[in-house]
C-alpha positions, 0 to 999 in steps of 0.5 A: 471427476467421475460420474459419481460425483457429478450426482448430488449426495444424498448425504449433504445438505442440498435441497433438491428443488421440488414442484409445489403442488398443493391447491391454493386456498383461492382455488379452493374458494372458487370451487367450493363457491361454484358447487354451492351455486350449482347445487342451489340452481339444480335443487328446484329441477330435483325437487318432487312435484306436488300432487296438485301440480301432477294433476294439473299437467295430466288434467292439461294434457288430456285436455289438450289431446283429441279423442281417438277413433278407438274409443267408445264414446267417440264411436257412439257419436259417429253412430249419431251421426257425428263427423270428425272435425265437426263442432257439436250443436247446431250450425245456422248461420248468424243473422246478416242483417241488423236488428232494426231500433224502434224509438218508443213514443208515449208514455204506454208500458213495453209492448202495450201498442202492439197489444193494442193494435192487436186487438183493434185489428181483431176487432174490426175482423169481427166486425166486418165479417158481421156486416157483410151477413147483413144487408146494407140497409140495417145500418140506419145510422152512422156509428159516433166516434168518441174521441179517447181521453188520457194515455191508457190504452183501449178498453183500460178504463172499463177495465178498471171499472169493473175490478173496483166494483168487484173489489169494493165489497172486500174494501168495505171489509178491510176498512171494517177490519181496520177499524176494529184492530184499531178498536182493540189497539187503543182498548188493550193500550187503555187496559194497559195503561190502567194497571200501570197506574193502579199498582203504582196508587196501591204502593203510594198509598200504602207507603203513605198509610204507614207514615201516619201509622194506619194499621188496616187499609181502608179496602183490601185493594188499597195496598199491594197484594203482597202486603195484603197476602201476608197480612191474611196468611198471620190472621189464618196462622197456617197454610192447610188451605193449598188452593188459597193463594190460587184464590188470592190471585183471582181476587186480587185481579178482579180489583183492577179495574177503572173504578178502583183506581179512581177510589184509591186516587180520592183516597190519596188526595183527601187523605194524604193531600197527594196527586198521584200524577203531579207527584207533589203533596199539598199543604192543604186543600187549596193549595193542592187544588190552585198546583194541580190541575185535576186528580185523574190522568186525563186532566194530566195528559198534556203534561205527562205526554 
């Protein structure tokens, strides 16, 4: 057989044995999976610095680099005497030895027996530099020794003595003072107390008054200044007289008073049978007097308190 027909025709059906060089699928796996790890491990070294970390690595940075000879303010301190290597401020040595613990006896303040000491070492100074100007011979007696009571210190007693003599007049004033802002304390407490019970008598006794159908008060201040105020102002059928009401006012305060509580208090009981204070309405006189004990406060302050 020729060479010719030793070689496959390209006609026939023999399927020439090709190499397979598609990637598997399992490889393309592995590869993609690498990538994205290596992408993910990479993005925070790619990732732009913020501004506060930028200013942080230079504030480092330059905190931790020596000032160089060539600047200003370093040749300034070298003219001020400042060396290279050197610390700034003082450089005494420490102290070598430990500082000595005095336990404090007695009861006197921090400090007090030093100062006392002081002033005895102070005072025999002066004492002694005068008796040598004088002669032995003026000293007839011996000086007494006085043994000191308490726990103050020398010359505190006189001392005190004397700040309370001088502040005993400014005590007796505020002792004064004292007693009359408690003077005025109790008067406006009363005053108080008294209008309080005076409106409350005029609207009992006029609510009282209108249930047995009593047309005009006994007085003007028995019923409340509104009720009175409309009752002048239908009498009068006009309103011309601006400054009235202004008048009514000053009237009507000068009504409350001690007094005229007390009338309207007698009013209400002899007439309506009522004790403002017991808030009860009597049968008859008796009666009123065996449930009540008084028609005024002060015979009430026990029970009201």
């Amino acid at each position: 057989m020729s060479e010719d027909s030793e070689d496959d025709d390209y006609m026939s059906f023999v399927v020439v044995d090709c190499e397979d060089v598609r990637p598997s699928l399992l490889v393309n796996r592995e590869k993609r999976k690498h990538e994205l790890y290596k992408k993910k491990f990479d993005a925070p070294n790619k990732k732009q610095k913020g501004r506060s970390d930028m200013e942080r690595e230079n504030r480092e940075k330059g905190l931790a680099t020596a000032i160089t000879s060539d600047n200003k303010g370093f040749q300034m301190l070298e003219k001020m005497g400042f060396k290279s290597g050197e610390s700034l401020g003082k450089t005494n040595c420490g102290i070598k030895e430990p500082i000595d613990i005095v336990l404090k006896q007695g009861t006197s303040g921090v400090g007090r027996e030093s100062h006392i000491k002081e002033i005895i070492e102070r005072e025999y100074k002066l004492i002694s530099g005068q008796s040598l100007g004088k002669s032995r011979s003026s000293i007839k007696e011996p000086i007494d020794i006085v043994l000191k009571q308490g726990t103050s210190g020398v010359g505190r007693e006189s001392h005190i003595k004397e700040m309370l003599s001088r502040k005993q007049p400014k005590i007796k004033n505020l002792k004064h003072y004292e007693t009359q802002f408690r003077l005025a304390n109790k008067e406006r407490t009363k005053i108080s107390q008294i209008r309080k019970d005076f409106f409350k008598a005029q609207r009992i006794c006029e609510e009282l008054d209108y249930r047995i159908n009593v047309k005009d008060p006994t007085e003007d201040f028995y019923w409340t200044k509104a009720t009175i105020k409309k009752r002048r102002k239908m009498e009068k059928q006009s309103s011309e007289d601006t400054d009235s009401s202004d008048e009514d006012d000053e009237d009507f305060e000068q009504y409350v008073t001690e007094e005229n509580l007390f009338a309207i208090i007698d009013y209400i009981r002899s007439k309506h049978l009522y004790c403002l204070y017991c808030v009860i309405t009597g049968i008859d006189i008796e009666d009123l007097k065996e449930n009540c004990p008084g028609p005024y406060r002060i015979d009430h302050d026990n029970e009201i308190d």
